[in-house]
Each structure stands twice: as structure tokens, then as C-alpha cells.
C-alpha positions in Angstrom: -9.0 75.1 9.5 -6.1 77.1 11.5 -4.6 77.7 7.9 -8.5 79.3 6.5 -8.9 81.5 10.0 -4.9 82.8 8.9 -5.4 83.4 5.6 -8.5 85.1 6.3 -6.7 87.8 9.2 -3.9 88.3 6.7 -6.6 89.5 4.3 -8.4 91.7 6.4 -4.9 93.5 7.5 -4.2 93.9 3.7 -7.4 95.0 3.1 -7.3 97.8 6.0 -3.9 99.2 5.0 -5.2 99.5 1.3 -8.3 101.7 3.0 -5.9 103.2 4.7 -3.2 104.2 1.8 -5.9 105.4 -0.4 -7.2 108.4 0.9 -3.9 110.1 1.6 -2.3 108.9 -1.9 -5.8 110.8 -3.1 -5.0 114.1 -1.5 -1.4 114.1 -2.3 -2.2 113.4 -6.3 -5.8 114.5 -6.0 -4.7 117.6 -7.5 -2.7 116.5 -9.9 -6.1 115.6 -12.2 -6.1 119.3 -13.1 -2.9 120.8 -12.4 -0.3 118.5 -11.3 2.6 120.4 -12.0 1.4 123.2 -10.1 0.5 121.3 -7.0 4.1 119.3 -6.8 5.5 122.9 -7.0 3.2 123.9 -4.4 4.4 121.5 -2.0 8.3 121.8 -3.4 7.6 125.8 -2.4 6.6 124.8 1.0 9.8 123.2 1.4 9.8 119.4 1.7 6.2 118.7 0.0 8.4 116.7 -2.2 10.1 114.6 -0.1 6.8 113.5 1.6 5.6 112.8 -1.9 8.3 110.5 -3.0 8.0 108.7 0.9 4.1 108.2 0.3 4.4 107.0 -2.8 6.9 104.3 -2.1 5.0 103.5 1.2 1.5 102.8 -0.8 3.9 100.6 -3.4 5.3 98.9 -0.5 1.7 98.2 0.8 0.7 97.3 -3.0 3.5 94.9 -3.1 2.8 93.2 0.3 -0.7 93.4 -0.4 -0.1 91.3 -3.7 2.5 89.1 -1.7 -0.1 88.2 0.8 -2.7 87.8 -1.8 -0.1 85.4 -3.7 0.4 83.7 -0.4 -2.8 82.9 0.6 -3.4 81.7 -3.0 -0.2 79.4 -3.1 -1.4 78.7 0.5 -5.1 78.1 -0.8 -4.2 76.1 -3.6 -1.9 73.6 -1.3 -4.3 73.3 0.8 -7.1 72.5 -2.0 -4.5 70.4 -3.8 -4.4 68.4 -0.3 -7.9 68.3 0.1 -8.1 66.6 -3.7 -4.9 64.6 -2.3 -6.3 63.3 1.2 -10.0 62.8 -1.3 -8.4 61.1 -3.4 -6.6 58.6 -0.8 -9.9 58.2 1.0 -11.7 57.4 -2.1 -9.1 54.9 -3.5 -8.9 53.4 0.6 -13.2 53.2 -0.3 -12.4 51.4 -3.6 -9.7 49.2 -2.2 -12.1 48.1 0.9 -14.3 46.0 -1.5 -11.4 44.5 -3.7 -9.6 43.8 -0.6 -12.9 42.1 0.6 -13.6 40.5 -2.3 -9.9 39.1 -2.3 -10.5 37.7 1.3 -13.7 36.0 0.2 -11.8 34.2 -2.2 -9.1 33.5 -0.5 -11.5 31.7 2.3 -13.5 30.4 -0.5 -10.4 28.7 -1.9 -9.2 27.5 1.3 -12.8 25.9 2.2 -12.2 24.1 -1.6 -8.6 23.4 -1.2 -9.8 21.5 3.2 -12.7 20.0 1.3 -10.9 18.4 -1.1 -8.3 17.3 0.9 -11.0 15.8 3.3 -12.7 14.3 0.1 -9.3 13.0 -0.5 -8.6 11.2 2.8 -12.1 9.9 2.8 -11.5 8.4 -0.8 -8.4 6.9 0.3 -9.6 5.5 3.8 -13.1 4.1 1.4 -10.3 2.7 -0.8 -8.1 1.5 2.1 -11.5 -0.3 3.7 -12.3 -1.6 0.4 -8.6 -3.5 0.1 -8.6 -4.6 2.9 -12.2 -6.0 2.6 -10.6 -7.8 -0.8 -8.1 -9.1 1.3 -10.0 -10.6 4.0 -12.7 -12.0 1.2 -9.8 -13.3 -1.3 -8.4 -15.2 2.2 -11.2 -16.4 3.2 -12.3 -17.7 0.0 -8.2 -18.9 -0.2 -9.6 -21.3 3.1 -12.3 -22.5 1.7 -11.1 -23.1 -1.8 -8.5 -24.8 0.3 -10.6 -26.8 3.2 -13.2 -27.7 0.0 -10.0 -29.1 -1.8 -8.5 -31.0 1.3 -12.3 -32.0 1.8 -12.4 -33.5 -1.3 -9.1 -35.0 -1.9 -9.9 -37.2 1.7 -13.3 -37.9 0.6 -11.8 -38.9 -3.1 -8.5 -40.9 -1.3 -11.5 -42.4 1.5 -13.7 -43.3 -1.8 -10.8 -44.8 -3.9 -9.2 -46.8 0.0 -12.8 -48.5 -0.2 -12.8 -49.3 -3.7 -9.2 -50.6 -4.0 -10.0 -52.6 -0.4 -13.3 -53.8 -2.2 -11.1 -54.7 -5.2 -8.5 -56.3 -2.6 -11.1 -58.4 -1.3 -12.4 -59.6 -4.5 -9.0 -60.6 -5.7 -7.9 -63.4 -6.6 -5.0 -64.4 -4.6 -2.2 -66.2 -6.2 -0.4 -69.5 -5.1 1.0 -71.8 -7.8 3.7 -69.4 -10.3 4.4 -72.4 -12.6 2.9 -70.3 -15.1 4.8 -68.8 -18.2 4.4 -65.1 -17.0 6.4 -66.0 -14.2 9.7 -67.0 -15.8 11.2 -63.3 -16.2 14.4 -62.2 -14.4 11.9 -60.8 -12.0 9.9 -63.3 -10.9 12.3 -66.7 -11.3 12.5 -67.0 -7.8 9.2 -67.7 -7.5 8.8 -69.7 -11.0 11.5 -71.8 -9.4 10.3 -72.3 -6.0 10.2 -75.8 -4.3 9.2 -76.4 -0.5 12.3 -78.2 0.9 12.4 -80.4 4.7 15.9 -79.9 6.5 16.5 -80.4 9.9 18.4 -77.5 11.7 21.8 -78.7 11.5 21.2 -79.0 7.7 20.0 -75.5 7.5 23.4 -74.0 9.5 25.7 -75.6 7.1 23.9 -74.7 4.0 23.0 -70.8 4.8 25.0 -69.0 7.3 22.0 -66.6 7.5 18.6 -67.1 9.3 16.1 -65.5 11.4 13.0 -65.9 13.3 10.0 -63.8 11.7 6.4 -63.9 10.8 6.4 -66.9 13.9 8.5 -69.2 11.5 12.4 -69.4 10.8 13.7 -68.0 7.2 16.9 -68.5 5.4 18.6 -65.5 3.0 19.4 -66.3 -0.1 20.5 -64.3 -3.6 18.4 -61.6 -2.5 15.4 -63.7 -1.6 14.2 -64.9 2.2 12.8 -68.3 2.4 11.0 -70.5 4.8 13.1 -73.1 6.1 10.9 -75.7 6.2 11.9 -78.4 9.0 14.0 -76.2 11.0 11.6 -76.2 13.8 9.1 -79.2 13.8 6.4 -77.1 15.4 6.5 -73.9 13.0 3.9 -73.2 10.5 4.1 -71.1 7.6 1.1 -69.3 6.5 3.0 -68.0 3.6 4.8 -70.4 1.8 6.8 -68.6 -0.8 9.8 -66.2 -1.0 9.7 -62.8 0.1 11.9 -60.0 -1.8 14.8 -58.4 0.8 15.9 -54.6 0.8 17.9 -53.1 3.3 19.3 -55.8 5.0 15.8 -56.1 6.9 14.4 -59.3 8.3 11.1 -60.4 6.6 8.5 -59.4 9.2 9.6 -55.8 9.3 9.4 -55.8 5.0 6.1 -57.2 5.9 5.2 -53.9 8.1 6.3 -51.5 5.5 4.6 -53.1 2.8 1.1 -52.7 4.8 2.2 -49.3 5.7 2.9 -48.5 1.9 -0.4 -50.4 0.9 -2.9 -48.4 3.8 -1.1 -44.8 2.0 -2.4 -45.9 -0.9 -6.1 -47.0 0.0 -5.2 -50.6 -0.8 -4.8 -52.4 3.1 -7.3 -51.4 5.6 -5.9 -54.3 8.1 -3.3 -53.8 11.1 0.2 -53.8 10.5 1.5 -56.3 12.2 4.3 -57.8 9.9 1.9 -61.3 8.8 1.5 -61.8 5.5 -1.8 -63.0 5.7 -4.8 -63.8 2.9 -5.8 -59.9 3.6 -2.6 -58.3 2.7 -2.0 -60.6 0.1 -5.5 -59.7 -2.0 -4.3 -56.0 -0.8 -0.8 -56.7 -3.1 -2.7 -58.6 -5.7 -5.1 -55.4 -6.3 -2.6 -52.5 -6.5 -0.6 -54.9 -8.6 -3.3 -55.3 -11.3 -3.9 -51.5 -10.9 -0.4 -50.4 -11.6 0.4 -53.2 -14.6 2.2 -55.2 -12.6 2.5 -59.4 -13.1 0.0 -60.4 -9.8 2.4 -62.5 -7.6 0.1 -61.3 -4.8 3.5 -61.2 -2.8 6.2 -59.4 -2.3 8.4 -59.3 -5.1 10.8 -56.4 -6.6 8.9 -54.7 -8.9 6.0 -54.4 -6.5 8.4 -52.8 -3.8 9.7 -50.7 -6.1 6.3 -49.1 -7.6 5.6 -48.9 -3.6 8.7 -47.1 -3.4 10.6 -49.0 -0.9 13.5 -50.4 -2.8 
């Protein structure tokens, strides 16, 4: 605005000195129209009409020339400032057209920030569903583990209780054995028994013929080849309620063979009596049953191959 109101006095002064240059340019050359050679020598005669010629003619080209300067001036000046106008317009209109980009860009930008949290949120809740879900397998496969397992230990006792009263019905149907003068009996395994005879020998006998016996089962037995005996006679007042040998293993006497045969025999559902080292009629159909189960010659008593399919020798 300052520049307009400056251009605008400059104009008005070059204006007023061109009103006022004329006239007297006029009534110096005025004349001149229709005698101009006679008016210059007018003046010449007049002494110095000349001179004031020559000085008003360079002063109205002077004025021309400034005139035309401050025209060219306030035109440069004009077209700078309309070329700044256009300039700052053309800023302001691009800062107008960048507002709604630059809007739009933030609106994406928020847009694909919401998409980018949501999915990361629809990530983590996937993951934590997933996490849950594992861990619900887990807790299902183990506690279907424990069943599967307290079904199987279930069963197994109620199979082992099932076959223990079976094999200790089949024990007390049994036939018990006590005469081995058969032919099955003549084996390697089982001549001890083929070959058995009760013999009657007071104690003295028994010292000098077997530097080994015991007292067990409530009766005195003598060792020998691998075999104990009862020593029938040794003591008037014993009784044998087994009278036969008994397989040795271990160098133990025969009452505690006696206790881990009953022990062996009640692991394997066969002895449901108390194991207290007397081989009695219930044992006895308890060793004839597991030895007809296992393909075993039935002594029904305690011979090698029996302690060995027991797995105590």
C-alpha cells in the first residue's frame, strides 16, 4: 500500500512539471509554426534569447527524461509488485491446495495406525486364544494321561485280583502230590524225590553221617547234595507234616525257602495263606497249581525247576 500511495505522488509531481514545461516551451517555439527563423533571430537580436532557448529546451528534455524515468519506475515498481501479488497468490493458493492433501495424508496416516494397533491387538488376542487353547490340550491330554492310567492300574488289580482267586480256586482243587515213584519223576530234576526213602536214626547217627543240620518247619533236617531232608528219629517227639525233600539255594535253612516260596506264590495270585515258613496242604495245592500252569512236572513241592520259574534260584 505505502509503495501504490508513492507511486501515485511521484506521478502527480511528474505530471505538474509537464503542465508546467509546456506552456513556456509553447511561447518560446510558438512562433516558430510560422516563422521560426525569424523569431530565434529575434531573441538572438535581443542579446541572449538564445541562450535561454538552448537552457529551456534542455530543461523540458530533462523533465521528459525524468518524467519517462519515473514512469519506467513506477512500472518496474508496479510490475514487481503485481508480480509479488501473483507470487504471495500463488503461495497462498498452493498453502490452500496443500491443506487438504496434507489432511488427507494425516487421515491416512491415523487410518493406518488404527489398522496397524488393531491388528496387532487381533494379533495378541489370537495368540493368547491360541495360548488358552494349548494349554487347555494340555490340561485335557493329562488328565485323560490319569485316567487312561488309574483305568489301566484299575484294571490290571482287578485282572491280577480276578486271576489270585482263580489260580487260589485252582490251588484248592489241586490235587496234591505224595508218592513220586512214578516214571515222570526219574529226570535229573526230580531223582531226589523219585529216590526218596523215610529213614529212623537216632541223633548220634545223624552227627556222624551229616555234619550239617538244623531246626526248621518245628522238625530237624539234614543237607545233603543240594537237598534238605527230614531226619527222621533225631528227636523222638518231632513231627513232620511234610515228609519229603525240599530244594536249597543260598545256603538258606528250609523254613526261610519255605517263606519266600509263599512270598513268590501270593505275587503271583497262587497263595492267599500267611507266610509263615510251613509247608502245609495249602501251600502245597498253591505249588501244585502254578506248576501245572507253567508246564512244570507237579511235585507239589519245592523242587529246582519250580524255584527257578519263581525266580528264586
Amino acid at each position: 500500500m505505502k509503495r501504490i500511495v508513492f507511486l501515485t505522488c511521484i506521478g502527480s509531481i511528474a505530471l505538474a512539471l509537464t503542465a508546467w514545461g509546456a506552456p513556456r516551451g509553447k511561447t518560446a517555439h510558438g512562433p516558430a509554426r510560422g516563422g521560426g527563423a525569424r523569431s530565434a533571430h529575434v531573441v538572438s537580436a535581443r542579446g541572449g534569447g538564445h541562450t535561454a532557448s538552448m537552457r529551456t529546451a534542455r530543461n523540458v528534455s530533462a523533465a521528459r527524461s525524468h518524467q519517462h524515468a519515473i514512469a519506467a519506475t513506477s512500472r518496474a515498481r508496479s510490475s514487481s509488485f503485481a508480480r509479488a501479488r501473483m507470487s504471495r497468490s500463488s503461495r497462498m493458493e498452493a498453502a490452500r491446495a496443500r491443506k487438504p492433501r496434507t489432511a488427507n495424508a494425516r487421515t491416512a496416516a491415523v487410518a493406518r495406525n488404527r489398522a496397524a494397533v488393531g491388528r496387532e491387538r487381533s494379533l495378541a488376542r489370537a495368540n493368547a486364544q491360541r495360548v488358552n487353547r494349548n494349554e487347555a490340550a494340555k490340561i485335557r491330554n493329562a488328565d485323560n494321561a490319569r485316567i487312561a492310567r488309574n483305568n489301566r492300574a484299575l484294571n490290571r488289580q482287578r485282572n491280577l485280583t480276578m486271576a489270585r482267586n482263580v489260580a487260589v480256586n485252582r490251588a484248592a482243587n489241586a490235587r496234591v502230590v505224595n508218592n513220586w515213584r512214578n516214571p515222570r519223576f526219574r529226570g535229573s530234576n526230580y531223582a531226589a524225590f523219585y529216590n526218596y526213602n523215610r529213614q529212623w536214626h537216632d541223633r548220634g547217627w545223624w552227627r556222624n553221617q551229616h555234619s550239617r543240620i538244623v531246626f526248621g518247619l518245628g522238625a530237624w533236617w539234614y543237607w545233603n547234595a543240594g537237598y534238605w531232608y527230614p531226619a527222621w528219629g533225631y528227636d523222638s517227639n518231632a513231627y513232620y507234616p511234610y515228609d519229603g525233600p525240599i530244594y536249597g539255594y543260598g545256603d538258606l535253612a528250609p523254613d526261610r525257602i519255605i517263606v519266600n516260596v509263599q512270598v513268590a506264590l501270593q505275587r503271583d495270585g497262587y497263595y492267599a495263606g500267611p507266610t509263615d515258613g510251613m509247608l502245609g496242604s495249602q501251600t502245597r495245592e498253591a505249588l501244585a497249581a502254578f506248576q501245572a500252569d507253567h508246564g512244570l512236572t507237579v511235585t507239589s513241592a519245592v523242587d529246582g525247576p519250580t524255584l527257578q520259574t519263581l525266580g528264586l534260584a
